[in-house]
C-alpha positions as CSV (number, residue, x, y, z in Angstrom):
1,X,119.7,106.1,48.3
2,X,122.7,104.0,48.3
3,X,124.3,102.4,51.1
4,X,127.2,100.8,52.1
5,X,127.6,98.8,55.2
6,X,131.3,97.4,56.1
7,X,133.5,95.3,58.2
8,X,137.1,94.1,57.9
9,X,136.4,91.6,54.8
10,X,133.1,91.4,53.4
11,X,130.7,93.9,53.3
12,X,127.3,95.0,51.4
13,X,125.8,97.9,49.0
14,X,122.1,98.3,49.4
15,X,121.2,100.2,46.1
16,X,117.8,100.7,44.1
17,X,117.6,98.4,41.7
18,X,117.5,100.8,38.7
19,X,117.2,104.6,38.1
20,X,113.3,104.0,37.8
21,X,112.9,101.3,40.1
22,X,113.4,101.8,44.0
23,X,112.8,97.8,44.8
24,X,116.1,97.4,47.6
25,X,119.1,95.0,46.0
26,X,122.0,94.0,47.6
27,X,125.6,93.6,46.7
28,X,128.0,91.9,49.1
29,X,131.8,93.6,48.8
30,X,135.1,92.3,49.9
31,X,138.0,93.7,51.0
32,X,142.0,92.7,49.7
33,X,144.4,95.0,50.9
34,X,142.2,98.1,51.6
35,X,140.4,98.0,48.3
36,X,136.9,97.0,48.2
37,X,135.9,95.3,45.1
38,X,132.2,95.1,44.0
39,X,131.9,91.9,42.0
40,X,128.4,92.9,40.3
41,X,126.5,90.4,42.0
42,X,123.6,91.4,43.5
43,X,120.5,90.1,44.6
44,X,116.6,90.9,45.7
45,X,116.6,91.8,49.2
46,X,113.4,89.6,49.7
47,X,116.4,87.5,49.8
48,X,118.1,88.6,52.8
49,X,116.5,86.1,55.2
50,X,117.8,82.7,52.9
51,X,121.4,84.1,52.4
52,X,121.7,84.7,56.9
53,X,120.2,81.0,56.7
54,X,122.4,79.7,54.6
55,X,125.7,81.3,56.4
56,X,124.1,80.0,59.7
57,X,123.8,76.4,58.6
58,X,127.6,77.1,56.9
59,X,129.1,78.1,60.4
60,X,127.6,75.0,61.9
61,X,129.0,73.0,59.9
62,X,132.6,74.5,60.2
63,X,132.2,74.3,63.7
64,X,131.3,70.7,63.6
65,X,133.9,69.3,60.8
66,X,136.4,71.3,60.9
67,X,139.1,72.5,62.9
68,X,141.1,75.4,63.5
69,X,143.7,76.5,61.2
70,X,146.4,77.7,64.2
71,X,150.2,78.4,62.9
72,X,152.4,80.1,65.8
73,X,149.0,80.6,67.9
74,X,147.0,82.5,65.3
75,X,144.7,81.3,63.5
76,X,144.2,81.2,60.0
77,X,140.5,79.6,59.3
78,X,139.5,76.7,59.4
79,X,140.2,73.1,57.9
80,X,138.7,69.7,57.7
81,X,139.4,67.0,59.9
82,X,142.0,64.3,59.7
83,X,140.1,61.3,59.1
């Protein structure tokens, strides 16, 4: 059973990982201009735990080093610091 969870820019497939096999994979998607795009990576979803570790520890570190990107009061990301 395939599955596709979405939300404005990135976004996953949770697919078997072959016709035979039904060990889960995952697939993240992105989004450009209402298209998703599957970039043929995927990964084990034993997995899953390290990747939402990783993009923790990534947000902490915007938050700390970085600023906000802000043009004509929206903002745009992030960048680094002035040093």
């Amino acid at each position: 059973m395939d599955l596709e969870i979405k939300k404005k820019q990135f976004g996953v497939k949770i697919i078997p990982r072959g016709p035979n096999d039904e060990h889960v994979v995952i697939q993240i998607i992105t989004e450009d201009d209402e298209n998703w795009f599957d970039h043929g990576n995927s990964f084990s979803s034993y997995w899953i735990d390290d990747l939402i570790d990783v993009l923790q520890e990534t947000r902490r570190y915007i938050q700390h080093f970085t600023e906000a990107d802000i043009v004509n009061g929206r903002q745009y990301g992030y960048k680094f610091k002035k040093k």
